[in-house]
Each structure stands twice: as structure tokens, then as C-alpha cells.
Steps between C-alpha positions, in 0.01 A plus 500: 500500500325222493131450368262274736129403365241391743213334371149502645182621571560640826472296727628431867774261368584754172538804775707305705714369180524861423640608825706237572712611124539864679636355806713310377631700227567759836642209680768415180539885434397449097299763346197376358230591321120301603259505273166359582267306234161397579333520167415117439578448126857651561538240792380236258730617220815513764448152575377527842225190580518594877558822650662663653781485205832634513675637174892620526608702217263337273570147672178318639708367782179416783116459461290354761541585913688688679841449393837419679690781664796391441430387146342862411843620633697295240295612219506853587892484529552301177 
């Protein structure tokens, strides 16, 4: 099972980030467990400058916009 991080303070774009790991870990069939952070000094500690921010089994792999569908796919199957 994989381990997916999504970093930010809740906003529109973070919600949306959030989602769009469910779906597509639905889409792929992976089991995965979300877990959201939002407190700001673990965001800054992670490495994320711009949310929303992405983390893959410990890998910061997005931060910054909405990120690519088919991208998210790749690093959710990796």
C-alpha cells in the first residue's frame, strides 16, 4: 500500500489535489492510504514552497497547482 501526503492548508486547490489522489488511485486499482497535512511548519519542513504538495511514500514528487492526471497516475503506480 502505498503512502500519499498532501500538503496544504485547505484550500480549493489542496481539496481538489486530495481528491483527485482517491480517484485515481480507484481508477489504477492501488490501495492507498491519504493523509492530509495542513499544519504550516510540517509543510515548511517537507519542502513544500507552494501548495498544494504531493508526497509518495516519503517522496516530495509535486508542490504548486493542480497537478497532471496522468503524471499523478505514474507516481501512484511506481
Amino acid at each position: 500500500m502505498k503512502t500519499v501526503k498532501v500538503y496544504g492548508p485547505g484550500c480549493k486547490r489542496c481539496e481538489a489535489t486530495e481528491k483527485m489522489v482517491r480517484d485515481a488511485a480507484g481508477k489504477l486499482g492501488l490501495e492507498v492510504e491519504v493523509e492530509k497535512v495542513s499544519d504550516p511548519k510540517s509543510i515548511a519542513m517537507a519542502g513544500v514552497m507552494s501548495t498544494p504538495g504531493i508526497a509518495v511514500d516519503g517522496k516530495l514528487v509535486h508542490t504548486g497547482g493542480l497537478p497532471d492526471e496522468a503524471k499523478l497516475e505514474g507516481w501512484l503506480s511506481a
